[in-house]
N, C-alpha and C positions, 0 to 999 in steps of 0.2 A: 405092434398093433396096427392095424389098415383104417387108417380116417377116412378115406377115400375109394371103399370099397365099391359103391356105387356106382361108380365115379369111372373107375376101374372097367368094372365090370360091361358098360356102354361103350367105353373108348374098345373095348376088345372086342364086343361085337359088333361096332360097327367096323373095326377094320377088314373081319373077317368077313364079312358081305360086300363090303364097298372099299376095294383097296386101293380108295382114290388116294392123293396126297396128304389132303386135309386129314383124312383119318389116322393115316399112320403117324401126320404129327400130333394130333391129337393121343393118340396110343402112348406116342414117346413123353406129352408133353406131361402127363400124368404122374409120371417118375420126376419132375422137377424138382429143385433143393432138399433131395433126397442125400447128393453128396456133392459139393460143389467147393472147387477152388475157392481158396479165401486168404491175402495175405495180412487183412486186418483183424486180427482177432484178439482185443484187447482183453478177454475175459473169457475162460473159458466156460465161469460158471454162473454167466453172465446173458454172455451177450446170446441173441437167438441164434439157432443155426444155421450159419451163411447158406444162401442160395441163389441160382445168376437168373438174370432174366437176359432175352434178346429177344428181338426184331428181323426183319429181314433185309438190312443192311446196314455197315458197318457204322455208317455215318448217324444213322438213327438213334434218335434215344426212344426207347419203352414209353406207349402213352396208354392211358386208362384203355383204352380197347386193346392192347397188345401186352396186358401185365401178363403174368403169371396167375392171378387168379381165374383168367379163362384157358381152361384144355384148348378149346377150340382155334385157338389163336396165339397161342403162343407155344416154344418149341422149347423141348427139354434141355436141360444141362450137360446132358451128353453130348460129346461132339459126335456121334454118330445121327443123332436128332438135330443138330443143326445142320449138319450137311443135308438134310433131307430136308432143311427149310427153306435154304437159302447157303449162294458161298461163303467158307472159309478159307482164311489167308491159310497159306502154306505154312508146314511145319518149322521151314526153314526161313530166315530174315533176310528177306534180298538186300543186301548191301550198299548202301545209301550213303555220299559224303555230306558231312552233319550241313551243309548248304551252301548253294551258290552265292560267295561273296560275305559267308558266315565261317570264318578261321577256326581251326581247333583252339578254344581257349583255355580250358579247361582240363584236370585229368579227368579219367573216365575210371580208376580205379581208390582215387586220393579221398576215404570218407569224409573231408572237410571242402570237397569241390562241389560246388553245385550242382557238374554233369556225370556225378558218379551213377553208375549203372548198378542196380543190385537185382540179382533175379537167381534162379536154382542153381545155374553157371558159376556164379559171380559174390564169394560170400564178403564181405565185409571183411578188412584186414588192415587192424586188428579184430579177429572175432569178437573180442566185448568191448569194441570201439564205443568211447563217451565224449561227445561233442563238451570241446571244450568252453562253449559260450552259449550254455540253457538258460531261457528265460522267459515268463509266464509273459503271453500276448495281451496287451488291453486289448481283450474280445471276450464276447458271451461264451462261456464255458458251461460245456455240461458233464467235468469230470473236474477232479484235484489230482493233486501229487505232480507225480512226474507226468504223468498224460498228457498235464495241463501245461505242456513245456516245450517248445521248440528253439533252433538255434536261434541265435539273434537275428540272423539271415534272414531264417523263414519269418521269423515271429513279425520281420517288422512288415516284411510284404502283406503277410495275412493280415495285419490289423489295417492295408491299406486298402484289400479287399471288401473286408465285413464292412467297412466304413461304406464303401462304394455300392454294396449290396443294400445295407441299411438305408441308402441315399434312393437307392431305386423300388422302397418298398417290400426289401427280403429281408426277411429273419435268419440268421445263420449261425450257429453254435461250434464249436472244438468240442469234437466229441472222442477224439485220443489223438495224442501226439507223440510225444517220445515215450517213444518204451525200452526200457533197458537190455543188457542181455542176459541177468538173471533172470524178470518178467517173462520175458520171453522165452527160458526154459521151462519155467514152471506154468507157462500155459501151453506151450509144446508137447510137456511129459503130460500133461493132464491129459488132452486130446490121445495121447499112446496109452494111456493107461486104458480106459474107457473105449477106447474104437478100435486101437491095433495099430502100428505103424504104416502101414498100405495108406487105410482113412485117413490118420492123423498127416498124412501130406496132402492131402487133398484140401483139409481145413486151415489148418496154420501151417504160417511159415519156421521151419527150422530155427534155433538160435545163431544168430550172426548170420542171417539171411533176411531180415527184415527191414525194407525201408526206413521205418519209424525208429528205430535203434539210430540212426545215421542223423535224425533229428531232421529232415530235409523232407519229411511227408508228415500228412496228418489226415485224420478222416474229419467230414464235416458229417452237421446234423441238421434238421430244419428246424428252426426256431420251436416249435410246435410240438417236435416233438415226434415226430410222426416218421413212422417207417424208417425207424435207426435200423442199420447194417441191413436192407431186408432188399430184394429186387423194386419195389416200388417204389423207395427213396427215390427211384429216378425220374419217377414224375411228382416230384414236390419240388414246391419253389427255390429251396437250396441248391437243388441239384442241377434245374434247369437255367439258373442264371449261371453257374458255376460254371458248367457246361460251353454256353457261348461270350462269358465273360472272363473266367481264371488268366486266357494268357495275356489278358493286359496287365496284369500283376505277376508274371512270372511262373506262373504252376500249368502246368496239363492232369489230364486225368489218366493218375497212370497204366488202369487197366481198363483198358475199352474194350465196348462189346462188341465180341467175334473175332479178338485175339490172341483170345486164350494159348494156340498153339505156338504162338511167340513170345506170350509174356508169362505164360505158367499159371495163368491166375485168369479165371471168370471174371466177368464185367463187374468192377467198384464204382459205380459212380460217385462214392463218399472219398473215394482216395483219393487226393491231390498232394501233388511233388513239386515243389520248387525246382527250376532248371534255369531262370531268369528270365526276364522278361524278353529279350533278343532272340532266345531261342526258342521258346514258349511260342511268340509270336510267330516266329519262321515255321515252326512246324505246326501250326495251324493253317499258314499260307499258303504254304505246300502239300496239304493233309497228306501229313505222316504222321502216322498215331500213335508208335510206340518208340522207346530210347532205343531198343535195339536194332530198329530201320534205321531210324536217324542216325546212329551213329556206325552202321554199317556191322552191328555184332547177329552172332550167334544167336537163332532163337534158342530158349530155355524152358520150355513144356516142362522138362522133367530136370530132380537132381539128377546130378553124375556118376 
């Protein structure tokens, strides 16, 4: 059914009359969270259906004039629409040593390392790897079970976070966390059943391809409530302090907007990874935004 038939219908005539910039991304921006990358998808019968917002540049985050709820302003999900907005990074990760005066410390394939890379490249191994030290965070939870569980690792960073967030006036929730690799099948196959395998990669990640299996990521919520998994989340106060605060505690965001062709996955601002605080830090320093610059790998748009 077309919600936006109207809607629609204006964005097409005005590009066909005036095929300024503006219109054609307006045109594009209309098809928005129609189909968007998503590596968090704790539910599939659940959660809304992920959709990416962006900006016109990489370092920006989404502000109320640039959401997604104006055509006007803001530019579709498709990479073909954001190249028409503004640059995208290259398909390929120009090769980066993880930093000046920063040693490799870490493996980059060991699921119990901090600096493990997982992306469509890169799956998890063992495929139904289970972190051998889950443990529910002293933090505001807006899920149970297992969601509600990160390694001891993450858990104890993250609770020094919200602490720090709470200090400065922000509400912040655990709105999933580890997900296992059974969960993770059965919201995989859901999304195939229902869309087709093409879609269903577009929306979740594969089983044994998922950060939050590995226990070392988790999505956040805003106290409030407001704008879980949605493009907007990014202008709420979760996300904006998370944004310019996370790497003093050890996490980045691990899918930033407008690198999708390197990370596989549309702008999360709810996803945050532990990598530690030393490297967290450095790759803010040096604004490098994603594991696979930093660490010199392969980008992963696509499985293999």
């Amino acid at each position: 059914m077309c919600h936006n038939c109207a809607v629609i219908g204006e964005a097409v005539r005005a590009a066909a009359t005036t095929p300024s910039r503006r219109s054609v991304a307006r045109l594009l921006a209309v098809g928005a969270g129609l189909t968007a990358l998503s590596a968090c998808t704790p539910d599939a019968g659940t959660r809304p259906t992920p959709s990416s917002s962006t900006t016109s540049s990489p370092a920006a985050s989404p502000t109320a004039a640039t959401s997604p709820a104006s055509a006007e302003t803001s530019a579709s999900t498709s990479p073909a629409a954001e190249t028409a907005s503004a640059p995208t990074p290259t398909a390929a990760a120009t090769p980066t040593s993880p930093a000046a005066g920063l040693a490799r410390q870490h493996s980059l394939t060991d699921p119990a390392s901090p600096w493990l890379v997982v992306n469509k490249h890169r799956p998890l191994s063992p495929a139904d790897y289970v972190p051998a030290d889950l443990v529910q965070p002293n933090v505001p939870l807006a899920v149970s079970g297992e969601a509600a569980q990160l390694n001891s690792t993450t858990a104890a960073a993250a609770e020094q976070m919200f602490a720090a967030a709470a200090r400065d006036g922000v509400a912040m929730t655990l709105a999933s966390g580890y997900r296992s690799y059974g969960t993770q099948t059965a919201t995989y196959n859901s999304y195939v059943a229902s869309r087709g395998q093409a879609e269903a990669d577009t929306a979740s990640a594969r089983p044994g391809y998922s950060e939050h299996q590995s226990g070392w990521a988790f999505d956040i919520g805003d106290g409030g409530g407001a704008c879980g998994f949605q493009p907007c989340f990014a202008d709420q106060p979760a996300a904006v302090w998370a944004k310019a605060n996370a790497h003093r505690f050890g996490f980045v965001v691990r899918y930033p907007w407008m690198f999708h062709p390197i990370t596989g996955y549309y702008y999360e601002s709810w996803h945050l990874r532990y990598v530690g605080v030393e490297a967290a830090t450095d790759m803010a320093n040096r604004g490098i935004a994603t594991l696979e610059e930093y660490f010199g790998l392969e980008a992963a748009p696509g499985y293999l």
